[in-house]
DSSP file (Angstrom, degrees, kcal/mol; ACC not computed):
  #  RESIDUE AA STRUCTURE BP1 BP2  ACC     N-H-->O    O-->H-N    N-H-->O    O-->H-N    TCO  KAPPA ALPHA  PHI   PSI    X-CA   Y-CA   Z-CA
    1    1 A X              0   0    0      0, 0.0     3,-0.0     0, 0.0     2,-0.0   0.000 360.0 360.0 360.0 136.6  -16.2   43.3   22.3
    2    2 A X     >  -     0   0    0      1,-0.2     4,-0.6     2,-0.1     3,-0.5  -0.293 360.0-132.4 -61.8 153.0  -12.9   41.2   23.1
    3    3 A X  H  > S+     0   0    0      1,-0.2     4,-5.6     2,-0.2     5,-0.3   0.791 106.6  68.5 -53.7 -34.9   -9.5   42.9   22.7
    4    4 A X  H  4 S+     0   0    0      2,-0.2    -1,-0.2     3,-0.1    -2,-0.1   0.724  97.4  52.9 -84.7   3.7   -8.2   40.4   20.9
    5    5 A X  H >4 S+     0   0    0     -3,-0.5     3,-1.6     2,-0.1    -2,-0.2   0.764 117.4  43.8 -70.0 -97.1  -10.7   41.6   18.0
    6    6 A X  H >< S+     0   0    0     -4,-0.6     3,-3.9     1,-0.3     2,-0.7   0.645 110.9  47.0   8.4 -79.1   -9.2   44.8   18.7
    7    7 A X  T 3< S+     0   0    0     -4,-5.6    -1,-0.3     1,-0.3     3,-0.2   0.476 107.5  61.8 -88.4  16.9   -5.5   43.8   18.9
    8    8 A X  T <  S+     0   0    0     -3,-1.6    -1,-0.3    -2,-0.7    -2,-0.2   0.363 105.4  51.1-104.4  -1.6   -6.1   41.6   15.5
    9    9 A X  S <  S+     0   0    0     -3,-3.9    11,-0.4    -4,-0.1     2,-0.3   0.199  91.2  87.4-115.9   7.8   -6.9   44.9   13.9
   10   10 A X        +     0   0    0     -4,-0.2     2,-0.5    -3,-0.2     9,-0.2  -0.774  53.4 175.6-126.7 151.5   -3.9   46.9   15.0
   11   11 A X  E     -A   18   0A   0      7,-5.2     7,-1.1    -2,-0.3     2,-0.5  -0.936  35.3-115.8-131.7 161.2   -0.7   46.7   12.7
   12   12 A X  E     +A   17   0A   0     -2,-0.5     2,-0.6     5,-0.2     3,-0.2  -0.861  39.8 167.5 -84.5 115.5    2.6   48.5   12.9
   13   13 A X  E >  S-A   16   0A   0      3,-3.0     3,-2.2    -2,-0.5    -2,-0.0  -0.971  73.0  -1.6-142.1 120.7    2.8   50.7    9.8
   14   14 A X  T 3  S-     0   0    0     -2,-0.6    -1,-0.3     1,-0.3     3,-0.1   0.994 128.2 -67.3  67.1  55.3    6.0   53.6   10.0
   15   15 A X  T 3  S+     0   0    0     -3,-0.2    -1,-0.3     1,-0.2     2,-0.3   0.528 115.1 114.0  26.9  23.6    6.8   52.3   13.4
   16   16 A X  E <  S-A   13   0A   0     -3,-2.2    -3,-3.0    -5,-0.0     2,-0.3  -0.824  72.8-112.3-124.9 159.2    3.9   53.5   14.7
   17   17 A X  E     +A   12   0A   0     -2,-0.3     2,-0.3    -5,-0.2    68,-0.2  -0.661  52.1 162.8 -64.3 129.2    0.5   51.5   16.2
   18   18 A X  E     -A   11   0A   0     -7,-1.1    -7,-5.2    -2,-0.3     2,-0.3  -0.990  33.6-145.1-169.8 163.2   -2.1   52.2   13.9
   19   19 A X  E     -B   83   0B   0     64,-0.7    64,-3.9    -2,-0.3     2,-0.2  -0.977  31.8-112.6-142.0 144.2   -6.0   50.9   12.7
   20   20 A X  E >>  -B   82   0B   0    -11,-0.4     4,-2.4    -2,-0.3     3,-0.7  -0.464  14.2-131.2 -49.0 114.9   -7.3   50.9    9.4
   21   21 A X  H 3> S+     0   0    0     60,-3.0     4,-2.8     1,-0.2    -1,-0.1   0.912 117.0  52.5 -47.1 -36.4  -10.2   53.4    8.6
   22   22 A X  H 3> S+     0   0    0     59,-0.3     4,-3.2     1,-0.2    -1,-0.2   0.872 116.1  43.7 -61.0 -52.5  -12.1   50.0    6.9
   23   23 A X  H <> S+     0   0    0     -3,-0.7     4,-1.9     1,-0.2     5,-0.3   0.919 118.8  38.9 -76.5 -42.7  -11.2   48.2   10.5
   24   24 A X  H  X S+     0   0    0     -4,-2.4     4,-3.4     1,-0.2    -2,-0.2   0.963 107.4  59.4 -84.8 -27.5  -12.3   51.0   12.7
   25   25 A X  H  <>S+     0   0    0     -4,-2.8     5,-1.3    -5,-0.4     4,-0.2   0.990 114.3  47.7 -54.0 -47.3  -15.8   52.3   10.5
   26   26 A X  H  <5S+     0   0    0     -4,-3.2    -1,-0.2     1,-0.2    -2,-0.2   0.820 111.9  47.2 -78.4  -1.0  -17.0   48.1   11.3
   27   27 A X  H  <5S+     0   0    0     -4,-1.9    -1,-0.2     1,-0.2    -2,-0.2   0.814 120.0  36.2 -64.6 -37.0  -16.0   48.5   14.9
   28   28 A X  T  <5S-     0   0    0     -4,-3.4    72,-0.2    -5,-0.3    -1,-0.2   0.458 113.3-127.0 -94.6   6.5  -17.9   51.8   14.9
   29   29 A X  T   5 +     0   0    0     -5,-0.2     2,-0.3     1,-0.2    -3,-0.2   0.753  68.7 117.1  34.5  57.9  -20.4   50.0   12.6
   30   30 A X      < -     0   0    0     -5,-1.3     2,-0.3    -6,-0.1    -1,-0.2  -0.818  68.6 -88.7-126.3 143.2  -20.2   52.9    9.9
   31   31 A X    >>  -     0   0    0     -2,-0.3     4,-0.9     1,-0.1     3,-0.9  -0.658  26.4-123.6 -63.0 130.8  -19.1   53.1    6.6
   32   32 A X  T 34 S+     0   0    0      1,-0.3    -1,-0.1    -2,-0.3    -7,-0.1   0.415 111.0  50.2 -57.2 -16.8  -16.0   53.8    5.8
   33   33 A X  T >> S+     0   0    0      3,-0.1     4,-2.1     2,-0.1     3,-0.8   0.690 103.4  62.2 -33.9 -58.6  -16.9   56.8    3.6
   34   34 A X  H X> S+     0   0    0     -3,-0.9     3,-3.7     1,-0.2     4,-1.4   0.895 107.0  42.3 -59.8 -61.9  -19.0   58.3    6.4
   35   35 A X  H 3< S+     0   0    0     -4,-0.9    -1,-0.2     1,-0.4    -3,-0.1   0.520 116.5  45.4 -82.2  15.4  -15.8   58.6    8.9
   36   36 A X  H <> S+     0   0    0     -3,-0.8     4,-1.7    -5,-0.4    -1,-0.4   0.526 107.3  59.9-106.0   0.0  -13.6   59.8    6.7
   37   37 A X  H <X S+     0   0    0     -3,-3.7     4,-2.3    -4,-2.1    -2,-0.2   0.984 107.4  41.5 -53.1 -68.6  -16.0   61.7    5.8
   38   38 A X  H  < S+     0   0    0     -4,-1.4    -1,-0.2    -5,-0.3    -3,-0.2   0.392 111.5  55.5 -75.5  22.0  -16.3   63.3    9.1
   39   39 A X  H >4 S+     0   0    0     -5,-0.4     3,-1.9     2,-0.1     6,-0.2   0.664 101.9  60.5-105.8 -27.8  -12.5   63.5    9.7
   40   40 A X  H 3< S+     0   0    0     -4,-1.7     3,-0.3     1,-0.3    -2,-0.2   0.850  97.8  55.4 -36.7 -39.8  -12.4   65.4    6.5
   41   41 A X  T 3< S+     0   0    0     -4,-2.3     2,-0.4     1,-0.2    -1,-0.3   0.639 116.1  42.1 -84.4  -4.2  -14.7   68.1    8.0
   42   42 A X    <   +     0   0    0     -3,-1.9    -1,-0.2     1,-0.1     4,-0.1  -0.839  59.1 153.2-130.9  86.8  -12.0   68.4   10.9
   43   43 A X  S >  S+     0   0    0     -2,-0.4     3,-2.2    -3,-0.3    -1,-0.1   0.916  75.3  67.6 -82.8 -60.2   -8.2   68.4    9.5
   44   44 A X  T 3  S+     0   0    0      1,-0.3     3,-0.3     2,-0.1    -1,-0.2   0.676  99.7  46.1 -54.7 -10.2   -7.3   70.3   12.5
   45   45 A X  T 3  S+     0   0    0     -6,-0.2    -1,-0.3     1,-0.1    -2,-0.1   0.531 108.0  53.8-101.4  16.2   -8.0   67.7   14.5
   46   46 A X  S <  S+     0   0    0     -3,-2.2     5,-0.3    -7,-0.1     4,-0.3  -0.443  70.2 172.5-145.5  24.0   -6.3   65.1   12.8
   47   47 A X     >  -     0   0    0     -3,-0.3     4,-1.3     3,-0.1     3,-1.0  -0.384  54.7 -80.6 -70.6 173.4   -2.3   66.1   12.1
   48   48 A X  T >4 S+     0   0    0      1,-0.3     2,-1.7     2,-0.2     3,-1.2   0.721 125.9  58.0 -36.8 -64.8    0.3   63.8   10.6
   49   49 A X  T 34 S+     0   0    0      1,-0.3    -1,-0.3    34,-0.1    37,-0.1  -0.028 110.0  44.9 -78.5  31.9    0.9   62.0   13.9
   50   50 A X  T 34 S+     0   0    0     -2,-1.7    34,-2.0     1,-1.0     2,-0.4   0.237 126.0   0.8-148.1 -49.2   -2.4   61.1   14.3
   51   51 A X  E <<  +C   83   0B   0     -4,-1.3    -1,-1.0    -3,-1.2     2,-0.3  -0.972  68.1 172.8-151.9 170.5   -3.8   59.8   11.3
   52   52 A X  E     -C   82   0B   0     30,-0.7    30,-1.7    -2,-0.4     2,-0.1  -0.983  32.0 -98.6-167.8 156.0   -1.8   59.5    8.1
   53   53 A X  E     -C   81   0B   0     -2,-0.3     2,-0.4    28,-0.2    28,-0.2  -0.583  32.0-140.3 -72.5 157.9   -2.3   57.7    3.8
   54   54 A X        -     0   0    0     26,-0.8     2,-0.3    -2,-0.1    25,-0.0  -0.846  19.9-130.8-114.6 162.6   -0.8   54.8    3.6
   55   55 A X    >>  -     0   0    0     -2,-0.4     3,-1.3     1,-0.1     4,-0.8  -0.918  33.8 -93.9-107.6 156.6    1.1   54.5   -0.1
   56   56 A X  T 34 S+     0   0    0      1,-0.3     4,-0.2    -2,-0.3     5,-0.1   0.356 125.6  45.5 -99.7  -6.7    1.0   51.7   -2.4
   57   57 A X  T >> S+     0   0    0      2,-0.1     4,-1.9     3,-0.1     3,-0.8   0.945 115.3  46.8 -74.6 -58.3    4.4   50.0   -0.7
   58   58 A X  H <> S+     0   0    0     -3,-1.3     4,-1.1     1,-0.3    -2,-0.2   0.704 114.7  45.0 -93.8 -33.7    3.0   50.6    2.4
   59   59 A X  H 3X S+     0   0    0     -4,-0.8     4,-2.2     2,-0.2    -1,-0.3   0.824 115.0  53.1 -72.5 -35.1   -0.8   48.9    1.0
   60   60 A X  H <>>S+     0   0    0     -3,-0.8     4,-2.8    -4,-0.2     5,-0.6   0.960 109.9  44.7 -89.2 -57.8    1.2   45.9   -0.7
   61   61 A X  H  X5S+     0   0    0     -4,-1.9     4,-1.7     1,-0.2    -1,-0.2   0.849 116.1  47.4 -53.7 -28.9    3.1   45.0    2.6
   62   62 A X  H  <5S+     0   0    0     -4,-1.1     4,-0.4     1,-0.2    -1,-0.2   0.950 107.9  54.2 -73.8 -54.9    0.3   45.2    4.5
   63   63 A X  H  <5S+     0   0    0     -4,-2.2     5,-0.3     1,-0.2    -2,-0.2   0.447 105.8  49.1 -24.7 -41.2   -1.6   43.3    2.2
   64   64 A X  H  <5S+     0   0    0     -4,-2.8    -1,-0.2     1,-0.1    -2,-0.2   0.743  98.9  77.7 -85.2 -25.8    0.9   40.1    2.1
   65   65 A X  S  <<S+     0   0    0     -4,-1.7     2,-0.4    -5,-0.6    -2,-0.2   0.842 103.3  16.9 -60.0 -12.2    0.7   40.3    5.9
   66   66 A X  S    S-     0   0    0     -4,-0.4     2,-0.4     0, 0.0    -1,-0.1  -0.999  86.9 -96.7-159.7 149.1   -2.8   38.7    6.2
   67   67 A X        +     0   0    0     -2,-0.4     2,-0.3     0, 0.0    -3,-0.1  -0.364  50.4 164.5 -51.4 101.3   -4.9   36.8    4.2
   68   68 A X        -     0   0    0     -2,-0.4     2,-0.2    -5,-0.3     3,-0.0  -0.791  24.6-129.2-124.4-178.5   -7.8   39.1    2.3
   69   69 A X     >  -     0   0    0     -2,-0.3     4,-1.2     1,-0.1     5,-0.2  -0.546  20.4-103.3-115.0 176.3   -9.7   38.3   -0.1
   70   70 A X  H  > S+     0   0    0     -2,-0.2     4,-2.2     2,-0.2    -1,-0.1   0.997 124.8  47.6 -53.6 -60.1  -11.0   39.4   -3.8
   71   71 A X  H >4 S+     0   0    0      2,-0.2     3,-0.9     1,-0.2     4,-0.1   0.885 115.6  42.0 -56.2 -95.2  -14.1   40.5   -2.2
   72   72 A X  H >4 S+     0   0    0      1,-0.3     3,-5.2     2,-0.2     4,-0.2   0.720 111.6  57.0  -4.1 -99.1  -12.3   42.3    0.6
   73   73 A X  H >< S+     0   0    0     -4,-1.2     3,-2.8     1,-0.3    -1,-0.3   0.731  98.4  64.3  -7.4 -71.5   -9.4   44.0   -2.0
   74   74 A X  T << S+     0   0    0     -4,-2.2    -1,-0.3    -3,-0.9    -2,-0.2   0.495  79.7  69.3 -75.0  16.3  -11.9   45.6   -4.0
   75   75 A X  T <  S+     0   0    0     -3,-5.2     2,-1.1     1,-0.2    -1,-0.4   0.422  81.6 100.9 -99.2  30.8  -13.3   47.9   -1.5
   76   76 A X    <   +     0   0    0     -3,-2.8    -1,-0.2    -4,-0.2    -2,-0.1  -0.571  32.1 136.9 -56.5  63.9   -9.6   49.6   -2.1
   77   77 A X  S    S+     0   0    0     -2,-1.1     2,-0.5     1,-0.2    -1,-0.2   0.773  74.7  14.3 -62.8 -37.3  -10.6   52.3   -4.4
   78   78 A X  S    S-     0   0    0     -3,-0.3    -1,-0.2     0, 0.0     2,-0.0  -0.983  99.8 -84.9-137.2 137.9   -8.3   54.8   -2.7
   79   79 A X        -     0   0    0     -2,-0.5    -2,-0.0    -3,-0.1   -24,-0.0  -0.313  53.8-112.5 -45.6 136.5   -5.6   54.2   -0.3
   80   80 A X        -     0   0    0    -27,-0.1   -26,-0.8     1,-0.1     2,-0.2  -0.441  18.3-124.9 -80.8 160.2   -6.8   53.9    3.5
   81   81 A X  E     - C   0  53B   0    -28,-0.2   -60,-3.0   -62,-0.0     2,-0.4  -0.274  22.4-149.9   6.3 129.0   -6.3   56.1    6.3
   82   82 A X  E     -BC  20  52B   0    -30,-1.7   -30,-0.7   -62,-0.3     2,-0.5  -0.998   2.5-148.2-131.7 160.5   -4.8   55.0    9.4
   83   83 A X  E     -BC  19  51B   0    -64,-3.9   -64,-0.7    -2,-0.4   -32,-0.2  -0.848   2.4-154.5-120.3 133.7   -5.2   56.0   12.8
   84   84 A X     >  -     0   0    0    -34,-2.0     4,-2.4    -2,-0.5   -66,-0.2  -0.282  49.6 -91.7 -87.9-169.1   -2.4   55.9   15.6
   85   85 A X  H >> S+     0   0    0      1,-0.3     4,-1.9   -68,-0.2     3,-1.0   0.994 130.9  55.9 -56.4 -68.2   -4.1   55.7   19.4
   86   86 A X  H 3> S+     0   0    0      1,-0.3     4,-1.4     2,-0.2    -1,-0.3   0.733 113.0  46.2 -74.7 -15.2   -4.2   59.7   19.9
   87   87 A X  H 3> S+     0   0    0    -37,-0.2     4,-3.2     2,-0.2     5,-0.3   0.898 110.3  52.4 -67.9 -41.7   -6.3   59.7   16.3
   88   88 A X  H <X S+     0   0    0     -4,-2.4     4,-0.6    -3,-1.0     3,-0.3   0.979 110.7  47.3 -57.7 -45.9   -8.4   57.0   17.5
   89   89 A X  H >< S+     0   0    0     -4,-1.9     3,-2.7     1,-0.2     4,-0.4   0.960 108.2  51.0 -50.7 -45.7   -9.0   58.9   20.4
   90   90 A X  H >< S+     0   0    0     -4,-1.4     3,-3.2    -5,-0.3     4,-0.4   0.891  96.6  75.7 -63.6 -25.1   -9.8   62.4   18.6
   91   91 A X  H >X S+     0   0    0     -4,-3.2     4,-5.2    -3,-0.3     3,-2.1   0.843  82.3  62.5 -65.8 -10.7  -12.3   60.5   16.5
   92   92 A X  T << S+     0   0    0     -3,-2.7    -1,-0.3    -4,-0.6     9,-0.2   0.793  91.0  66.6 -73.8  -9.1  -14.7   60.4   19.2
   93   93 A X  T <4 S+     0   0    0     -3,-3.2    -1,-0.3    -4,-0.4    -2,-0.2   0.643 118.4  23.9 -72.8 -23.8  -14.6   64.2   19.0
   94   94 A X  T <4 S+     0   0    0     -3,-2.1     2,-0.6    -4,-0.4    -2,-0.3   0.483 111.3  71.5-142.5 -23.7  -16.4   63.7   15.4
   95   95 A X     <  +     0   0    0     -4,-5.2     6,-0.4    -5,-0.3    -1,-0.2  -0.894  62.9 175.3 -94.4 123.1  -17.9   60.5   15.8
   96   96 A X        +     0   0    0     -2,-0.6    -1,-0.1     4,-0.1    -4,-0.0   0.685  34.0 128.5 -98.2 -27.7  -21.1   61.2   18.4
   97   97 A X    >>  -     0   0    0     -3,-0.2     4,-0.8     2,-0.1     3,-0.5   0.187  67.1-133.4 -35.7 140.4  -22.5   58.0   18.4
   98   98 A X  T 34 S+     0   0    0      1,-0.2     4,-0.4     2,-0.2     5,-0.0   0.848 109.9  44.1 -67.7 -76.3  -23.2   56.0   21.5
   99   99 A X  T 3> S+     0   0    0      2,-0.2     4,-2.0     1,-0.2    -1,-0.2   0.296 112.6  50.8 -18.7 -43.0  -21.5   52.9   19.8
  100  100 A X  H X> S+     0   0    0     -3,-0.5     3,-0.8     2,-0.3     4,-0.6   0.990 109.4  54.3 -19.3-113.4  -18.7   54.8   18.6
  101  101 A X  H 3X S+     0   0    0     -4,-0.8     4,-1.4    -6,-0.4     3,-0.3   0.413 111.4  43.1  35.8-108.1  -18.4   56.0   21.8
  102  102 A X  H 3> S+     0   0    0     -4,-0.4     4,-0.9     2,-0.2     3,-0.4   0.879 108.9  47.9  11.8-107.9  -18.3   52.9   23.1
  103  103 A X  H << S+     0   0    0     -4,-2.0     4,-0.4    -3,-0.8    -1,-0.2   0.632 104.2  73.3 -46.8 -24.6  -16.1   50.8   21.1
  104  104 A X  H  X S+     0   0    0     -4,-0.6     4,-1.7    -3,-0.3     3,-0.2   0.829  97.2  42.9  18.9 -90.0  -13.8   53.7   21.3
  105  105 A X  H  X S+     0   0    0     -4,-1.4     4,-0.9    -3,-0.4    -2,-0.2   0.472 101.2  61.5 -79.5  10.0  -13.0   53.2   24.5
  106  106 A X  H  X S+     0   0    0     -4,-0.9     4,-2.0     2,-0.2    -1,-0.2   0.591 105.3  55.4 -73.2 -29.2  -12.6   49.7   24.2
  107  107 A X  H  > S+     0   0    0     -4,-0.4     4,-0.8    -3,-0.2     3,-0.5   0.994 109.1  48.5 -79.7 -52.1   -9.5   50.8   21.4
  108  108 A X  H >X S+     0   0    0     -4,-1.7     3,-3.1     1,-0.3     4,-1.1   0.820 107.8  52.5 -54.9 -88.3   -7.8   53.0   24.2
  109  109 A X  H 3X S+     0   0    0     -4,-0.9     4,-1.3     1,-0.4    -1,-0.3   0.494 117.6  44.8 -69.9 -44.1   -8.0   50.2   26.7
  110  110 A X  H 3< S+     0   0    0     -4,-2.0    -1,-0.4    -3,-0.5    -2,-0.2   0.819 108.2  46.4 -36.5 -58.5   -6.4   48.3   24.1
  111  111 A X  H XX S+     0   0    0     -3,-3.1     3,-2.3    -4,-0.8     4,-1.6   0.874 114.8  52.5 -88.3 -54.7   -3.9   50.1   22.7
  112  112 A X  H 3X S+     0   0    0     -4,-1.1     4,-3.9     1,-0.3     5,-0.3   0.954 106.5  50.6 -46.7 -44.4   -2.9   50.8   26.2
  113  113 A X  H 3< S+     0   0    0     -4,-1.3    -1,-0.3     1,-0.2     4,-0.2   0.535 112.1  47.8 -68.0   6.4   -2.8   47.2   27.4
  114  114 A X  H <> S+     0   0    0     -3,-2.3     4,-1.0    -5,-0.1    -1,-0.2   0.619 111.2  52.2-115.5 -19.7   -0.6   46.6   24.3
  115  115 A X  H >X S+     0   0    0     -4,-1.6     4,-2.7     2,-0.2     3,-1.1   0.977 107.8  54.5 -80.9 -69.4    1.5   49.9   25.6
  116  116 A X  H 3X S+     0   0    0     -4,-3.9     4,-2.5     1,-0.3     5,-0.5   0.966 111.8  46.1 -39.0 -81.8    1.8   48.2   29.3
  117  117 A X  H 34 S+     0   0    0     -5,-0.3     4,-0.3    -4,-0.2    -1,-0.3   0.387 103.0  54.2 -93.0  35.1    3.3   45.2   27.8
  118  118 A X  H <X S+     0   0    0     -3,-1.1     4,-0.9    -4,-1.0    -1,-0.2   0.723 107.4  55.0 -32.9 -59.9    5.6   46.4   25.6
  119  119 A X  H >X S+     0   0    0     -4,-2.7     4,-1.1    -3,-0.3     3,-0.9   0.911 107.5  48.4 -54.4 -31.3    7.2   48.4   28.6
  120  120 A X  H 3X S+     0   0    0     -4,-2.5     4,-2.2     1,-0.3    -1,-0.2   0.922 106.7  56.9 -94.2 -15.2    7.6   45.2   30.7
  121  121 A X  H 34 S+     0   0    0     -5,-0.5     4,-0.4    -4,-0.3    -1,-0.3   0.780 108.5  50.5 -45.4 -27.1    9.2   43.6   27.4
  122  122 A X  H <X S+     0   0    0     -3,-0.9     4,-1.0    -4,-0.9     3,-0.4   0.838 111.2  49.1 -91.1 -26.4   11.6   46.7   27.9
  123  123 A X  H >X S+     0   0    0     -4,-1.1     4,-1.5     2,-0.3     3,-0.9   0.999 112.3  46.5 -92.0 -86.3   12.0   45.7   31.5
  124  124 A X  H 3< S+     0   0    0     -4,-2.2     4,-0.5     1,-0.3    -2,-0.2   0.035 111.6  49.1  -8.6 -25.7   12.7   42.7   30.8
  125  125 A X  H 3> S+     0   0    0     -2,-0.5     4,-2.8    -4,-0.4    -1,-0.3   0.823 110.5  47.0 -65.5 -81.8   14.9   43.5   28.2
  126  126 A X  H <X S+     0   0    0     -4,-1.0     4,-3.2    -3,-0.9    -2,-0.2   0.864 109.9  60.9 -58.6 -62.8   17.1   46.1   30.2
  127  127 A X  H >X S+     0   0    0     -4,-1.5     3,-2.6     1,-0.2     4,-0.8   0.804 106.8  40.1 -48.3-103.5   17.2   43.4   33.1
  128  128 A X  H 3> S+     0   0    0     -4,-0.5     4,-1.0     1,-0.3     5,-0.2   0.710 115.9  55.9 -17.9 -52.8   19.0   40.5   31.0
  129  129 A X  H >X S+     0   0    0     -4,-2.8     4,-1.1     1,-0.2     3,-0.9   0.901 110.9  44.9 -41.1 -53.5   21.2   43.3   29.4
  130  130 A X  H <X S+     0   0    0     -4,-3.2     4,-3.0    -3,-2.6    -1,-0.2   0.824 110.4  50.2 -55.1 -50.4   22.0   44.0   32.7
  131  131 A X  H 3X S+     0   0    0     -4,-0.8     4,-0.5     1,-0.2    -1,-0.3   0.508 112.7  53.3 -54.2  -7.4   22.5   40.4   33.9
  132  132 A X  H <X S+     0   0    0     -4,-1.0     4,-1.6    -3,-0.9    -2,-0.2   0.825 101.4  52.0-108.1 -43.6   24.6   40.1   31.3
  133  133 A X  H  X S+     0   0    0     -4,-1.1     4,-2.5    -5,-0.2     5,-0.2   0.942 112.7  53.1 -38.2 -68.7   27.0   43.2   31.7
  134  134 A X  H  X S+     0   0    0     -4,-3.0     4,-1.7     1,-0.3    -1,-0.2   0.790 108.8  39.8 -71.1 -26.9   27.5   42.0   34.9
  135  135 A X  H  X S+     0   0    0     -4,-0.5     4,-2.7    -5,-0.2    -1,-0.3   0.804 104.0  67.9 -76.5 -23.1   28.5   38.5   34.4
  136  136 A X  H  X S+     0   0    0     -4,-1.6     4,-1.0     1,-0.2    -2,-0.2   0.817 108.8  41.3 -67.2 -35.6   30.4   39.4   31.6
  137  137 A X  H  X S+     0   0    0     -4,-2.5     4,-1.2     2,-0.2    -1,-0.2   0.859 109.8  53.2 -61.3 -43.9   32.7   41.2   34.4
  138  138 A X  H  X S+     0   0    0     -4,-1.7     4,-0.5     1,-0.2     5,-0.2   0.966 107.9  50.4 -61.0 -49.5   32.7   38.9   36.7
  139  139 A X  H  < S+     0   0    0     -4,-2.7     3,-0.4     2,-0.2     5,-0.4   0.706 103.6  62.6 -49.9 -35.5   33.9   36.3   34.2
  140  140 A X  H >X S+     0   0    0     -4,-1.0     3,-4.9    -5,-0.2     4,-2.4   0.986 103.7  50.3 -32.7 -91.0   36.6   38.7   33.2
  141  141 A X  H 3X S+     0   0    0     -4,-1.2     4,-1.3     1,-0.4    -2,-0.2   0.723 108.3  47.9 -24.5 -45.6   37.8   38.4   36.5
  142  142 A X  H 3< S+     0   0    0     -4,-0.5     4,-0.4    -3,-0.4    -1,-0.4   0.258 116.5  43.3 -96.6  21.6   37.8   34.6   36.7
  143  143 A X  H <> S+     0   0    0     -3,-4.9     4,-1.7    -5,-0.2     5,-0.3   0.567 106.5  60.5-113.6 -56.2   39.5   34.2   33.5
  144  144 A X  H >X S+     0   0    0     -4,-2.4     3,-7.5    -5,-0.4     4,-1.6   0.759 110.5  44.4 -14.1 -91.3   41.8   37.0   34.4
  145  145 A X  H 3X S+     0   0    0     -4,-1.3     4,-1.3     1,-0.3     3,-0.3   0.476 112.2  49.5 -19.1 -90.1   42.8   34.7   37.5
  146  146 A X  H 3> S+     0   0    0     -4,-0.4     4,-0.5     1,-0.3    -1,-0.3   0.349 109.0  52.8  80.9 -53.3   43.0   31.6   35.5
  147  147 A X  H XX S+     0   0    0     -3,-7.5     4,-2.4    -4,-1.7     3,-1.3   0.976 109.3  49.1 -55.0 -77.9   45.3   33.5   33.0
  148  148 A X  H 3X S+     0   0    0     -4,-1.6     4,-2.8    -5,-0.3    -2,-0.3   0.816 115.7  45.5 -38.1 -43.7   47.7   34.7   35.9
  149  149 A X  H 3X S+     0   0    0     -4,-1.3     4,-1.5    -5,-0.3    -1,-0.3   0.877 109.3  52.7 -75.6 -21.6   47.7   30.9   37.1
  150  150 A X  H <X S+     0   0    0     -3,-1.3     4,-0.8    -4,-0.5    -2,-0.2   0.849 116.6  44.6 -94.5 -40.1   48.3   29.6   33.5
  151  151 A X  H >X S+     0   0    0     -4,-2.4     4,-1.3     1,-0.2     3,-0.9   0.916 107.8  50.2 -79.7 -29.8   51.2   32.0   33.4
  152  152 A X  H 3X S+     0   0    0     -4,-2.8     4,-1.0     1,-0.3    -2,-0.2   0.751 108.4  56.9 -86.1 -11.6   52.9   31.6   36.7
  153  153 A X  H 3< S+     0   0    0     -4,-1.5     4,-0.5     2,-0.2    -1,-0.3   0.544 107.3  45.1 -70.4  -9.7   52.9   27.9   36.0
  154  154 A X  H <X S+     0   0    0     -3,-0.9     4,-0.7    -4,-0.8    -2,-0.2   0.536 112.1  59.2-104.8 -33.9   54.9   28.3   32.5
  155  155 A X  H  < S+     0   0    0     -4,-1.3    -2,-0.2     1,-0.2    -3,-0.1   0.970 104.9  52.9 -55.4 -58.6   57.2   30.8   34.7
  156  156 A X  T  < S-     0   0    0     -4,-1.0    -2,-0.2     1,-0.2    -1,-0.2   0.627 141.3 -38.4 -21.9 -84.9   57.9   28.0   36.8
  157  157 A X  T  4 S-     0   0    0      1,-0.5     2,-0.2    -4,-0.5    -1,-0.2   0.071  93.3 -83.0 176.7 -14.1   59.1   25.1   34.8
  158  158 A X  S  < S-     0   0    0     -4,-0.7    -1,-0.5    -5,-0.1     2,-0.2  -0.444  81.5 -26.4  92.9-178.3   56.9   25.0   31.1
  159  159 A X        -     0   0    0     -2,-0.2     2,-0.3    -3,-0.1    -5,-0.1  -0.392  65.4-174.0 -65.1 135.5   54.2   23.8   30.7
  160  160 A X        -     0   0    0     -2,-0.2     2,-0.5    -7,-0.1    -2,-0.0  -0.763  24.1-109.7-131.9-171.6   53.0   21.1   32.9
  161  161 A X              0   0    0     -2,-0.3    -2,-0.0     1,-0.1     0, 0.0  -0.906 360.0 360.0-126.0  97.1   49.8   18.6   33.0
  162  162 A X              0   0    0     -2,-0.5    -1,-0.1     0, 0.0    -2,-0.0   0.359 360.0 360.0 -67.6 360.0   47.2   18.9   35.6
């Protein structure tokens, strides 16, 4: 399965990384009933920072972000589940399937690769800042100068014309 299937499924919801139960039951090619079924039978594996409700702001925003359909909309009966990486991971703990499995660790591999470049965005980031800091002194410095000449030439005589 590509990644970019994967990384077309993954949204930012509460600042956090997160996949739909709907998206991840056809990756794991399950219904979406069955695996919340089986995260239901395990809450303890499953706290807040792991999987979470979304609420009906949180359903509507999501919702204008991409194109769905009527067909699509109406299997919202209940507000979805989402799952950050460390839920996507635990589910493999309650889904046994080889496929599951599987696809599974194709979502880590993802969500890591999406984790890698972010940081070198941060690097990358940090770097400019930095370039930036630092010309922003130097330029001090040549204005400074610049100043100092602009003033000892008015000491002098006034102003005069280059």
């Amino acid at each position: 399965m590509p990644s970019e299937k994967i990384e077309s499924k993954i949204y930012v919801i509460r600042q956090k990384k997160v996949m739909l139960d709907r998206d991840l039951a056809l990756l794991y090619n399950v219904e979406t009933r069955t695996l919340n079924q089986a995260v239901g039978r395990n809450p303890e594996r499953f706290p807040e920072d792991f999987m979470f409700q979304l609420n009906q702001e949180e359903v509507r925003r999501w919702m204008s972000q991409i194109v769905i359909s009527n067909k699509e909309r109406k299997g919202l009966r209940k507000m979805p589940y989402v799952f950050t990486e460390q839920g996507v991971a635990m589910l493999s703990s309650v889904l046994k399937s080889r496929v599951a499995i599987l696809v599974n660790i194709q979502i880590i591999r993802t969500f890591v690769k999406l984790k890698e470049a972010s940081l070198s965005y941060r690097d990358i980031f940090l770097k400019i800042e930095a370039m930036e800091k630092k010309y922003d002194q130097q330029f001090q410095v040549v204005f400074k100068a610049i100043k100092m000449l602009l003033d000892d030439r008015t000491k002098d005589g006034g102003p005069s014309r280059f």
